[in-house]
N, C-alpha and C positions, 0 to 999 in steps of 0.2 A: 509721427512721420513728417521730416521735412515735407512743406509746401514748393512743390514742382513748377507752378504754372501762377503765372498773375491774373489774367483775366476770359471772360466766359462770353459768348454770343450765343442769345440763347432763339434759334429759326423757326420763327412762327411764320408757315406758309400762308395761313388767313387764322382772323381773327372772330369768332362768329358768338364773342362774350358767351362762351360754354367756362364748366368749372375750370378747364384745363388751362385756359389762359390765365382767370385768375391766383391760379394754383403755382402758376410759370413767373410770375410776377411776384407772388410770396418768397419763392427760390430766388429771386433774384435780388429784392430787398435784402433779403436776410445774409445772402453770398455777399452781399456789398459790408457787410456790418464786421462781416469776416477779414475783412481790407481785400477784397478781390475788385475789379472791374468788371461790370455787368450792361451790356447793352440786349434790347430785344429787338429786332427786325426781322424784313424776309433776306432773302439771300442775295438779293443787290445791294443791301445797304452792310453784308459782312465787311472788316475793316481788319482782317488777318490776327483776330484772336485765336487760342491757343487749342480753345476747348469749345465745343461747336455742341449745345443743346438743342436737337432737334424734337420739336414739341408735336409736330405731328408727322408718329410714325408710317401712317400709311403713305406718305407723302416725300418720303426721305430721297435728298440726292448727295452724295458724301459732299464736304467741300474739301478739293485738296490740300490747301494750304492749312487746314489745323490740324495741331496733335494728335487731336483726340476726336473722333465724332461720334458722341453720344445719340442715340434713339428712344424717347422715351415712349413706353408700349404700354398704350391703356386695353382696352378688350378683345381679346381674340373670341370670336364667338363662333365663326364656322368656317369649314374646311378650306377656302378660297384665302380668307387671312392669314391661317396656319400657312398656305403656300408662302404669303406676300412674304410674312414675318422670316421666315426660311431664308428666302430671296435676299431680303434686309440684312441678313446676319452675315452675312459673306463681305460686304461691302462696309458694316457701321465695324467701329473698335467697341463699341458696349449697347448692351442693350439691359434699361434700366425700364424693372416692372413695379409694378403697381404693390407687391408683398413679394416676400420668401418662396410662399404658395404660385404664383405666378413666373415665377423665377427657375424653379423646378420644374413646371411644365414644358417652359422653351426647352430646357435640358431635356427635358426626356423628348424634343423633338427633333433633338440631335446636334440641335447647336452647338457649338463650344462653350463649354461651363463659364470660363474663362473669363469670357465674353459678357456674364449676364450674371444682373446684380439684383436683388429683390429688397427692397423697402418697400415698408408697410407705409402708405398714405397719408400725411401729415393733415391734421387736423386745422383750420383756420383759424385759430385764438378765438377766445373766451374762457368761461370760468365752467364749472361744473353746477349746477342749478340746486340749492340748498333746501333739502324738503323741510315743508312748513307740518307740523304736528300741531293739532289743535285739541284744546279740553274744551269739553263743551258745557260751564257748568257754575255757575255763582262761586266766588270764592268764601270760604268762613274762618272766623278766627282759633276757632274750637281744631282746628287741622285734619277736620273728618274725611277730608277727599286725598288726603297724605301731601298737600302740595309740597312739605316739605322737601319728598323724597327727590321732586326735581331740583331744587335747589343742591340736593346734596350730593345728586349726582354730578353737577358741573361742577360741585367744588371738589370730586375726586377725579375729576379727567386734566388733561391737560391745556392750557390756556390756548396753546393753537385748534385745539378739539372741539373747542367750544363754538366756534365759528361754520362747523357741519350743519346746525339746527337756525331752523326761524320756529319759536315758541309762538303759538297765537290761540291766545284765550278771548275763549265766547260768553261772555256775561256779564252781571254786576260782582263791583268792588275788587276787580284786581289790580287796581294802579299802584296801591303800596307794595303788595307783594312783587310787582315787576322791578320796582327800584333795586329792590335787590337784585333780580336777574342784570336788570342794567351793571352795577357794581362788581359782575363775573365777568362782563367783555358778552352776553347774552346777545342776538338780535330776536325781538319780538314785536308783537302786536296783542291790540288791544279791539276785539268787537264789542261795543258795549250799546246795545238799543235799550230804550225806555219801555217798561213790560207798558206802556201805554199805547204805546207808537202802532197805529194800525199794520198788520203781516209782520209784525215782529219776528215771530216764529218761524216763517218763510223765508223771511231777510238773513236769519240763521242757519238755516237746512244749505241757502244759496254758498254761504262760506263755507261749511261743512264740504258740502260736494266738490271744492278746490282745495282742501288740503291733498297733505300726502299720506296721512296718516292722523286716526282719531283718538285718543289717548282716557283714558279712563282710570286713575291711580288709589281709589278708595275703593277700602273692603267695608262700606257702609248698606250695603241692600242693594247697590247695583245701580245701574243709571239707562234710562229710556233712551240717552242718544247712541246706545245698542244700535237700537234699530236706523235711528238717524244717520250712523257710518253704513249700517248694512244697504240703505236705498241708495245713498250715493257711490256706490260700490270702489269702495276708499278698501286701504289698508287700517286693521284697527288691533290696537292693545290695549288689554284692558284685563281688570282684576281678576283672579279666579272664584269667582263667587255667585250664588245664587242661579239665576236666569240669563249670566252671563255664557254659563258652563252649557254642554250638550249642543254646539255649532261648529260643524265640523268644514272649514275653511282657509285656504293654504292662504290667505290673505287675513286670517284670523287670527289673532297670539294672543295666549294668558299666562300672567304671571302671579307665579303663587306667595310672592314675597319681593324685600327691596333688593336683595341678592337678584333674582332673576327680572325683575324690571329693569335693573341694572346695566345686563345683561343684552335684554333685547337695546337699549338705548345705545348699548355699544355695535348692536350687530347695523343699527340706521348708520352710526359714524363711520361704520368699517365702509358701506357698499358708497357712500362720499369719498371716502380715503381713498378708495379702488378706484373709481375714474376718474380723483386727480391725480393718479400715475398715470393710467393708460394714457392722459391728455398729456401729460410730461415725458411720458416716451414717446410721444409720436408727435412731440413738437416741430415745431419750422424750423427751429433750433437744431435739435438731432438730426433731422430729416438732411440736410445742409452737411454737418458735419460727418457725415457715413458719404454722402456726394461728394467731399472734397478730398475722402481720403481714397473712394472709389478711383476718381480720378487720378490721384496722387499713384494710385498702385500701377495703372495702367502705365504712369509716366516713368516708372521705374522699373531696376532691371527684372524684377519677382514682381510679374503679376497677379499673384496669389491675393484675392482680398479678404475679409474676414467676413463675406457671407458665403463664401463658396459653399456648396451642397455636396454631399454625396448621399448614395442611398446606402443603407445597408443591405440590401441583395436588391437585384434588375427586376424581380416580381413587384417591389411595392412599388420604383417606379413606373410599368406597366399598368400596373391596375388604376394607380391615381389618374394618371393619364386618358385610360380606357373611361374612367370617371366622367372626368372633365371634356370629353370630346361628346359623351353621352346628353350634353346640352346644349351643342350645336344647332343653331339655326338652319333651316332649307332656307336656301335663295333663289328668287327669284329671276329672273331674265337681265330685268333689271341692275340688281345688285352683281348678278354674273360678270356683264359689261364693265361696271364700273370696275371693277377687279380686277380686269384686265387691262382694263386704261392705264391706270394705275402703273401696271407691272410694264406695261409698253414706255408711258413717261420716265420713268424711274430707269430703263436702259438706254433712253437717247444721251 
């Protein structure tokens, strides 16, 4: 869709460094990256931009002179807001909620559909936190604890796949065999204490209880730091053998071979995989880009924008509603007042 409009004023009535300022500020970075112009002020300092961001809703006074005056609506939580928001809708061209789910609710309050747009909450950059799997267990040359089988498994995944894992081994003599993980694109670590070193042992339990998961790959007679993942109450895999077997825990997995160890090592990469989508859909990036075309739709002659809602029969959106209002806050005396303040400034 042609871009309609060049630039954005986005009306923060006060600033009280809550998330929504910083959030207002991410929009506006990233609108500017768009080639759009972006100022933020209160309403003395607007300068006749096109599309008027108003960042807090309870506090909305339209301004004439722009195209568009957006409202952004964070929590409606009890009856008196539901009023305000009502009140608001009559006078803003959009009202932009917080999800889809939010967005449906105004609707079923009777607003004009039209009118209100739902995106899901854009996430503040960063990465997705890379769980550390730990073996807890001297390496040997003989291959009794299968260390092979990790090696073989990142040499059958994909090079970008391999970057899901931090490997960190607890014991003597793993530095050769790391080399090799090094030479896959591996990140790892190395705990190695001297069985001399007084609380050794401890020193090891310590790093044990901050993995994410304790790894056990030999069908050699089973391994005592069993119990070591089970006091640190970690997630553990480990071989199906011996005194391993008969623990029955949803934080627990055995695998009966390199097929199914395999296996679980792909179900750790999957649930890495899966929140760095979520974080990619619900970028500053996206989030920006559904806003400009929101706008764009308002500015043209087919208001129709692509999250419009409908239900399929008036029952479900009834009950959802009936839902959601079932969490309403009681207000106090206090909270009553300001509500109406509110709703008296808002018509002078």
């Amino acid at each position: 869709m042609e871009n309609r409009f060049k630039n954005v004023f986005i009306l923060e009535s006060f600033n009280e460094g809550w998330i929504i300022e910083n959030l207002v500020r991410d929009i506006a970075n990233q609108l500017k990256l768009c080639g759009i112009s972006v100022r933020i002020g209160n309403a003395s300092e607007y300068n006749a931009e096109e599309i008027v961001l108003h960042s807090r809703a309870l506090y909305f006074k339209p301004l004439s002179a722009a195209k568009v005056n957006s409202v952004f609506i964070t929590h409606v939580d009890n009856k008196l807001k539901e009023i305000e928001i009502k009140d608001i809708s009559k006078r803003a061209n959009s009202l932009i909620c917080m999800s889809p789910h939010n967005a449906r609710i105004l609707r079923s309050f009777g607003i004009d559909a039209n009118k209100v747009i739902g995106i899901d909450l854009p996430h503040r950059g960063g990465n997705v936190r890379r769980p550390r799997i730990g073996i807890f267990s001297a390496f040997y040359d003989d291959g009794r604890k299968n260390e092979n089988w990790i090696l073989d498994y990142f040499k059958s995944i994909r090079k970008e796949e391999r970057s899901n894992f931090i490997m960190c081994f607890i014991g003597q003599d793993w530095e050769k065999f790391c080399l090799s993980l090094a030479s896959l694109g591996i990140s790892y670590e190395i705990y190695r204490y001297d069985r001399s070193m007084p609380g050794e042992y401890e020193a090891q339990k310590d790093i044990i209880s901050k993995l994410d998961y304790l790894l056990y790959p030999g069908f050699d007679g089973g391994a005592m730091s069993l119990y070591d993942g089970i006091e640190a109450n970690i997630n553990m895999i480990f071989s199906d053998q011996c005194y391993h077997q008969g623990i029955e825990s949803l934080d627990f997995s055995l695998f009966q071979d390199q097929e199914s160890f395999f296996k679980m090592m792909n179900g750790i990469s999957d649930k890495v995989k899966s929140r760095n989508q979520i974080l990619q859909s619900r970028s500053i990036e996206n989030y920006c880009n559904d806003l400009i075309f929101h706008w764009n739709s308002l500015l043209s002659d087919d208001i129709t924008h692509s999250t419009k809602y409908s239900y399929d029969n008036l029952q479900d959106s009834e009950i959802e509603l009936e839902n959601y209002r079932f969490h309403y806050k009681s207000l106090g005396l206090k909270g009553i007042m300001r509500s109406f303040w509110r709703l008296f400034k808002r018509r002078l």
